[in-house]
C-alpha positions in Angstrom: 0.8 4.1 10.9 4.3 4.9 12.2 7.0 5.4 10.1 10.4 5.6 10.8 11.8 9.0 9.2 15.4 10.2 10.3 16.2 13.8 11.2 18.1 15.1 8.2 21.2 17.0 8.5 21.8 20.2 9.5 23.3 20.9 6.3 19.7 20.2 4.8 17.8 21.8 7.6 19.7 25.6 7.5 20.2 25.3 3.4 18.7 28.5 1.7 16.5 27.5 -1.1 18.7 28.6 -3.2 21.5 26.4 -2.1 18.9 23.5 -1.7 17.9 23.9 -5.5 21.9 23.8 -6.6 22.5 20.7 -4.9 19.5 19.1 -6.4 20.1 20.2 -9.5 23.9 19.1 -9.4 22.5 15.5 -8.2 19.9 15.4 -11.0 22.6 16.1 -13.8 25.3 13.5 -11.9 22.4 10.6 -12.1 21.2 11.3 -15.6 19.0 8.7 -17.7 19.5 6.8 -14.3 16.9 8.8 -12.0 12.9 9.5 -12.7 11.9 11.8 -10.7 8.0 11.9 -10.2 5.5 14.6 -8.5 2.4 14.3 -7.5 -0.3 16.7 -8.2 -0.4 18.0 -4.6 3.2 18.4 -4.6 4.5 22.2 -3.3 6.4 24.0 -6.0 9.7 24.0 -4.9 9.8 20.2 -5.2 7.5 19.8 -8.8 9.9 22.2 -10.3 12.7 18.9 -10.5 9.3 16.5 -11.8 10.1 14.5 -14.8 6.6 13.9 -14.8 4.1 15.2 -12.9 0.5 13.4 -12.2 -1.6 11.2 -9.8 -0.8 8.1 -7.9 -1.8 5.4 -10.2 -0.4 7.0 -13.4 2.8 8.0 -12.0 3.6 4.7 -11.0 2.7 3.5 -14.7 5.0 6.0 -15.9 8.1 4.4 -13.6 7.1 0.9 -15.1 7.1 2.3 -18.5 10.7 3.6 -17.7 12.8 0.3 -17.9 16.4 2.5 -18.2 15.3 4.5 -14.7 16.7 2.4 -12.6 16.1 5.0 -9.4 12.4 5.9 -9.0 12.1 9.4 -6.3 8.6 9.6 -5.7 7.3 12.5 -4.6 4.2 11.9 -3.5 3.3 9.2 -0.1 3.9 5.9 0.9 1.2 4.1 -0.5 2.4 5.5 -4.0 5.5 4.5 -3.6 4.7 1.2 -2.9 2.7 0.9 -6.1 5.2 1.9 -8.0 7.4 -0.8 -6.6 4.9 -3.5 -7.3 4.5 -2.4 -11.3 7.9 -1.9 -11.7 11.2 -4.6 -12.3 13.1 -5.9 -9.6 16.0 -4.1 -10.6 14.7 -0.6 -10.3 14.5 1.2 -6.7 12.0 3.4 -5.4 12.7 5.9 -3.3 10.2 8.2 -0.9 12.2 11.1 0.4 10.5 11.1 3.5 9.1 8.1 5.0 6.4 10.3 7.3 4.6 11.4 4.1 1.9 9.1 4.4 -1.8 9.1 3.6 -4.5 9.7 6.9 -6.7 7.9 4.3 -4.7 5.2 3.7 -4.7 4.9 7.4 -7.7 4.4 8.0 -8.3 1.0 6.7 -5.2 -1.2 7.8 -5.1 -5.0 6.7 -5.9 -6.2 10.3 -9.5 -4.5 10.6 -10.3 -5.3 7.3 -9.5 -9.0 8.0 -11.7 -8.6 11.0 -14.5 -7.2 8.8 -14.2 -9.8 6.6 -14.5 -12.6 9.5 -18.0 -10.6 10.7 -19.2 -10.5 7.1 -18.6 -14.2 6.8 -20.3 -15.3 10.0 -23.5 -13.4 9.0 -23.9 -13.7 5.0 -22.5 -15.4 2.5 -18.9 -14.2 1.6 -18.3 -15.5 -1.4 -20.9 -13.2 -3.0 -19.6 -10.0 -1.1 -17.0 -8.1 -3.4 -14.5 -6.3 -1.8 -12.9 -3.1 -3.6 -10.1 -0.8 -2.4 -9.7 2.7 -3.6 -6.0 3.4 -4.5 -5.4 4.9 -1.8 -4.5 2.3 0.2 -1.5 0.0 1.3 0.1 -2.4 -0.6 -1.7 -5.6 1.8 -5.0 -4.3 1.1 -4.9 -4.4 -2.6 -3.3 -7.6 -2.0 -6.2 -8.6 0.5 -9.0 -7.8 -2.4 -6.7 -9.5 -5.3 -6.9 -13.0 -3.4 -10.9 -12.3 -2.1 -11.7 -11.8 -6.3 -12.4 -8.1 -5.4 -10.2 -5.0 -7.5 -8.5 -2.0 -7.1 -10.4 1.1 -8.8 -9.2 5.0 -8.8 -11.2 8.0 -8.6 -11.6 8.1 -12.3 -13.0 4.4 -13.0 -14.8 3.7 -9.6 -18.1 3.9 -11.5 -16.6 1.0 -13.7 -15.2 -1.2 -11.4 -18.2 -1.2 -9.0 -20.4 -1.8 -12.3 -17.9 -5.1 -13.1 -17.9 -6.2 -9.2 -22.1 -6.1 -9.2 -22.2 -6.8 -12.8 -23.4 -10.9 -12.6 -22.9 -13.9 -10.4 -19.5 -15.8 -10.7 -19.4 -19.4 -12.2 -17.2 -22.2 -10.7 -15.1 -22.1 -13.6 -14.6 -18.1 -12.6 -13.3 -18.7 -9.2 -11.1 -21.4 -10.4 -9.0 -18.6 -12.5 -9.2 -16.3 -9.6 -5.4 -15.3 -10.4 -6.0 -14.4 -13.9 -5.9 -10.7 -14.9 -9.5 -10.7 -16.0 -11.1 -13.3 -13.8 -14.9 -12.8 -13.0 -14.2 -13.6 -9.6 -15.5 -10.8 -8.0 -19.2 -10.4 -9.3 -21.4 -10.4 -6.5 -24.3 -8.9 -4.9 -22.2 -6.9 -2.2 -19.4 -4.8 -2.1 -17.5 -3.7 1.0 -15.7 -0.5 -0.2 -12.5 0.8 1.4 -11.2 3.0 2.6 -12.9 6.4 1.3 -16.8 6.3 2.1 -17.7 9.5 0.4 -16.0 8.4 -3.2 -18.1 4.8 -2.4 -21.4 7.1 -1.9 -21.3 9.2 -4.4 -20.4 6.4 -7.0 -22.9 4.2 -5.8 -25.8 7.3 -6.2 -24.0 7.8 -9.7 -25.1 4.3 -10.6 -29.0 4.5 -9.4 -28.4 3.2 -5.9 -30.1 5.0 -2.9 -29.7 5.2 0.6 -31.3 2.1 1.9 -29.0 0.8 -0.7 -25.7 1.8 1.5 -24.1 1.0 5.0 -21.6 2.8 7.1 -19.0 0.1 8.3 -17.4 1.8 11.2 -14.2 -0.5 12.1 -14.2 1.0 15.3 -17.3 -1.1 16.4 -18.3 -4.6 16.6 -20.0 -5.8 13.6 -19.2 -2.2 11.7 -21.8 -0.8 14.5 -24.3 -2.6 11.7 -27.3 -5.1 12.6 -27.2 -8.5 10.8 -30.0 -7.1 9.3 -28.5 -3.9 8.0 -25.5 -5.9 6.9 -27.7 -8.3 5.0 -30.0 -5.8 3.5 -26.9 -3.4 2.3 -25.5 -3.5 -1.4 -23.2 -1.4 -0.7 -21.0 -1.5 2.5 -18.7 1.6 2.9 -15.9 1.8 5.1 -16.0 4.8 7.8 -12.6 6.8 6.0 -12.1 10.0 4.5 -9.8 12.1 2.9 -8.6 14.8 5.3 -8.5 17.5 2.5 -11.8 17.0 0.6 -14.2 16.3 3.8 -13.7 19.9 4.4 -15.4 21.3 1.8 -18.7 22.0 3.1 -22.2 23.2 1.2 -21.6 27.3 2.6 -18.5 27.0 0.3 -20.6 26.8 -2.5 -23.3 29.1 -1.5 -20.3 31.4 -0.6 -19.0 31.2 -3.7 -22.1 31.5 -6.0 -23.1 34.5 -4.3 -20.0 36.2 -5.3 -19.7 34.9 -8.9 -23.1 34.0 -9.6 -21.8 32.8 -13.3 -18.8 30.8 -12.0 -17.9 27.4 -12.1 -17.8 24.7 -9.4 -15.8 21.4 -9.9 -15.5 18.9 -6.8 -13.1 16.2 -6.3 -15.6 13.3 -5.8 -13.8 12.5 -2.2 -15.7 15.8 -0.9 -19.1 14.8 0.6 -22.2 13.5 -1.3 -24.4 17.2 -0.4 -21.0 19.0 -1.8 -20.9 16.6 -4.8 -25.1 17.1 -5.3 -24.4 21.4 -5.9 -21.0 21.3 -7.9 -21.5 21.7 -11.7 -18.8 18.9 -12.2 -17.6 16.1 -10.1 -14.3 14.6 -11.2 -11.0 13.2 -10.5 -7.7 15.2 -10.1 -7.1 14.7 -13.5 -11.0 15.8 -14.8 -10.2 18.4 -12.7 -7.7 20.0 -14.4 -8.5 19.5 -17.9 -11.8 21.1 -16.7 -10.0 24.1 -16.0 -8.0 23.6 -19.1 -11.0 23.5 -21.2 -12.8 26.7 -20.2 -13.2 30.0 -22.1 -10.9 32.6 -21.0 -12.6 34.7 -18.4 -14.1 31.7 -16.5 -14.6 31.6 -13.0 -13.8 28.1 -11.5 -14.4 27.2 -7.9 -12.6 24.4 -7.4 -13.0 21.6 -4.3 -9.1 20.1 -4.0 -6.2 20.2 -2.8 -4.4 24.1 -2.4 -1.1 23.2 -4.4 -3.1 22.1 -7.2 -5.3 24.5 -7.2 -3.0 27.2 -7.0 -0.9 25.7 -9.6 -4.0 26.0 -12.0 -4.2 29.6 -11.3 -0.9 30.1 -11.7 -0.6 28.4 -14.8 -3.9 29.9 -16.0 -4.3 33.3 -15.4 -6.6 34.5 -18.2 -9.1 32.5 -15.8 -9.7 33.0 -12.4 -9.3 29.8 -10.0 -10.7 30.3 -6.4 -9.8 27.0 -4.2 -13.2 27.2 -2.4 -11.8 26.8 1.3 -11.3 29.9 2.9 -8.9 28.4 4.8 -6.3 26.6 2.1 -6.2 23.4 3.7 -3.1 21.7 2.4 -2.7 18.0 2.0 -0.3 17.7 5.6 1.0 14.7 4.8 2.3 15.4 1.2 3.9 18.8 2.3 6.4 16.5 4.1 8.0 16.1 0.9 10.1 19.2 0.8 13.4 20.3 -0.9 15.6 19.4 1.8 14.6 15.5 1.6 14.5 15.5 -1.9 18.5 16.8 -2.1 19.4 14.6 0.9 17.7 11.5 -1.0 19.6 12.3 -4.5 22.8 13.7 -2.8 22.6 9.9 -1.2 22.2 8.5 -4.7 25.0 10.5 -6.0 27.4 8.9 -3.5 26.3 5.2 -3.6 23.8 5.1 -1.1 20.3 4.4 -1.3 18.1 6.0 1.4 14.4 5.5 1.7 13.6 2.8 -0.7 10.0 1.1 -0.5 10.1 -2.5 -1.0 6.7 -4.8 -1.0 7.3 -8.3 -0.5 6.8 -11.0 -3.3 3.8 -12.6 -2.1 2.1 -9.4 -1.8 3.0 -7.6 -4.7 1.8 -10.8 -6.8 -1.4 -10.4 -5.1 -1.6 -6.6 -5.5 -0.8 -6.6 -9.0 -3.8 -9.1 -9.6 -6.0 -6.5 -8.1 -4.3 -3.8 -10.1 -4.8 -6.0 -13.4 -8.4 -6.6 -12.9 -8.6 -3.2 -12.7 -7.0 -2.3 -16.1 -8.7 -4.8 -17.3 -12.4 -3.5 -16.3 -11.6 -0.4 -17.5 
C-alpha cells in the first residue's frame, strides 16, 4: 500500500538526539493532559522512552478510548493501529501516526479488493452463508469492516483460539442473522472459516483446537480460485490466507536446535506468527504479551530463547538482566516497518501540535468504522 509520507525538515533530519529528545520533551510538557502518547511493543528506545503507555495494537487503542480528556492520540506504532484507535475512540479526539510509511507488510497482504474477490469464488462454489470469515488484527480498517457485515470477527493473537471456537461453534438461526449488527450476534457460526491475513497464526490455532492438515487450505490471492480445486475448497474447514508476518516467518527450526545445543536447560517461547514446525519445538507459544510475562515470571538465572521481534526482546533483557534473554535470530531482524517511527517524526508531529497544526492524523470513515467496531465487539464479546 502507498502512503504518502512528507520529507521532514532539515531541522529534524540533522538534530542530535539530544536536541531531538529536548524538543520533544518541551512539546510533551506544552500539550499536557491534552496528548497520550502510545508505543508499541516493537517500538525502538529512543521513541518508548516519551510512551504514556506502552503495549500491543489492540490494547493500546483501548487505552486511547479509555482516555476521554486526551484529545491528541500519537501512536507509535503502524497504520493499521492507528486506525483502530480512531474507530474506538470519540469523534472529538485525533489520532496521529508520525509517519505515514510505517505500515504493516502483513497488513498488506490481504487488501479489501482480493478479499472481496475471494469472497465472490467462495460463493460461486459453496454455500457462503455458512463460511465465516475472521481477520487477525492486523489488518486495515475495511477488512474488519468486510468481516463485521459478512457475521465474521476480529480476533488477536491472544484470543484466536476463542474466536475461531465461537465462529465453528453451531449453525446460525434466522433470528441470528436478523441481529447481524448486534455486539454478540451469532451470525457467524458456520462450518468454514476463511482466515486472514496471517496463515501461520490460522495454522497453528486451528492444530491447537484438534484440526489436522486435511482440515486446512492455503488460499493464495495471487491465483484464481486461491490456486484451490472446488473440491479442496469444499472439503477445507479451515481456509487460510497466503500472508505472513515478515519478522516471525524467519525463525526457522536450526534456531532452536542452535539454541538448545548451547543452553541445553534454556527456555524457548515463540510468538505464534512463527511457523507451525517452529511453534511444534518451542516450550511456550504465546502472544507479545504471554511473552513477556513469561519472561517476567521466570526464576532468576533462566535462559529464555525468545522468537519476536529484536526491540522487544532486547528490551526484556535490558529490563531483566538477572536472566539471560537471547532473541533466537542470529541476525536481529527488526520489524522494518515500525522502525519508521523514529524521534525525528515524533518531535516534528508534537512540535506541529504545539503550534496548532495537526499533521498525520488517521481518520476511518463512518460507514466503516460502524462496521469495524461490530467486528471488534463480537470479538470482546467472544472472549
Amino acid at each position: 500500500m502507498i502512503r504518502l509520507q512528507s520529507v521532514l525538515p532539515s531541522e529534524y533530519t540533522s538534530a542530535s538526539a539530544d536536541e531531538l529528545a529536548g524538543r520533544i520533551g518541551a512539546a510533551k510538557a506544552a500539550l499536557g493532559s491534552k496528548l497520550l502518547i502510545l508505543g508499541h511493543h516493537y517500538q525502538r528506545d529512543e521513541v518508548m522512552r516519551w510512551a504514556d503507555a506502552r503495549g500491543d495494537s489492540f490494547g493500546l487503542s483501548r487505552i486511547a478510548a479509555a482516555r476521554r480528556d486526551a484529545r491528541y492520540i500519537v501512536f507509535c506504532g503502524v497504520h493499521f493501529m492507528a486506525e483502530a484507535a480512531d474507530i474506538l475512540t470519540a469523534d472529538d479526539q485525533i489520532v496521529l501516526l508520525p509517519d505515514l510509511n510505517a505500515g504493516c507488510s502483513m497488513a498488506d497482504m490481504a487488501d479489501i479488493d482480493a478479499v472481496e474477490e475471494a469472497w465472490e469464488d467462495l460463493g460461486a462454489i459453496t454455500d457462503v452463508e455458512r463460511v465465516v470469515p475472521i481477520t487477525y488484527m492486523n489488518s486495515s480498517a475495511a477488512l474488519k469492516a468486510f468481516v463485521g457485515r459478512h457475521g465474521g470477527s476480529v480476533c488477536t493473537s491472544s484470543n484466536a483460539k476463542a474466536v475461531l471456537t465461537w465462529a465453528l461453534g453451531r449453525r446460525a438461526t434466522d433470528a441470528d442473522r436478523g441481529n447481524a449488527s448486534g455486539p454478540g450476534s451469532a451470525v457467524g457460526h458456520g462450518d468454514k472459516v476463511l482466515f486472514f491475513p496471517d496463515q501461520h497464526l490460522g495454522r497453528n490455532t486451528g492444530y491447537d483446537l484438534g484440526y489436522g492438515p486435511s482440515d486446512m487450505a492455503l488460499w493464495d490471492p495471487r491465483r484464481a480460485r486461491g490456486g484451490l480445486s472446488e473440491a479442496e475448497i469444499k472439503a477445507a474447514t479451515l481456509l487460510l490466507w497466503r500472508g505472513h508476518c515478515s519478522v516471525h516467518q524467519r525463525f526457522r527450526p536450526e534456531h532452536i536446535h542452535a539454541f538448545r545445543a548451547a543452553h541445553p536447560s534454556g527456555t524457548v517461547i515463540v510468538h505464534p506468527e512463527c511457523a507451525h514446525e517452529v511453534v511444534e519445538l518451542a516450550d511456550q507459544v504465546g502472544s507479545t504479551d504471554a511473552i513477556i510475562k513469561a519472561v517476567r515470571q521466570a526464576p532468576p538465572g533462566s535462559v529464555i530463547g525468545v522468537g519476536t521481534e529484536i526491540h522487544l526482546v532486547k528490551r526484556l533483557a535490558d529490563e531483566h538482566p538477572d536472566r539471560t534473554v537471547i532473541c533466537l535470530d542470529p541476525l536481529i531482524c527488526p520489524c522494518s516497518t515500525m522502525f519508521r517511527i523514529d524521534a525525528a517524526h515524533l518531535a516534528w508531529v508534537l512540535e506541529g501540535l504545539v503550534a496548532g497544526e495537526v499533521r498525520n492524523r488517521i481518520t476511518v470513515d463512518p460507514e466503516t468504522a460502524r462496521w469495524a467496531r461490530v467486528a471488534l465487539e463480537r470479538m470482546l464479546a467472544t472472549t
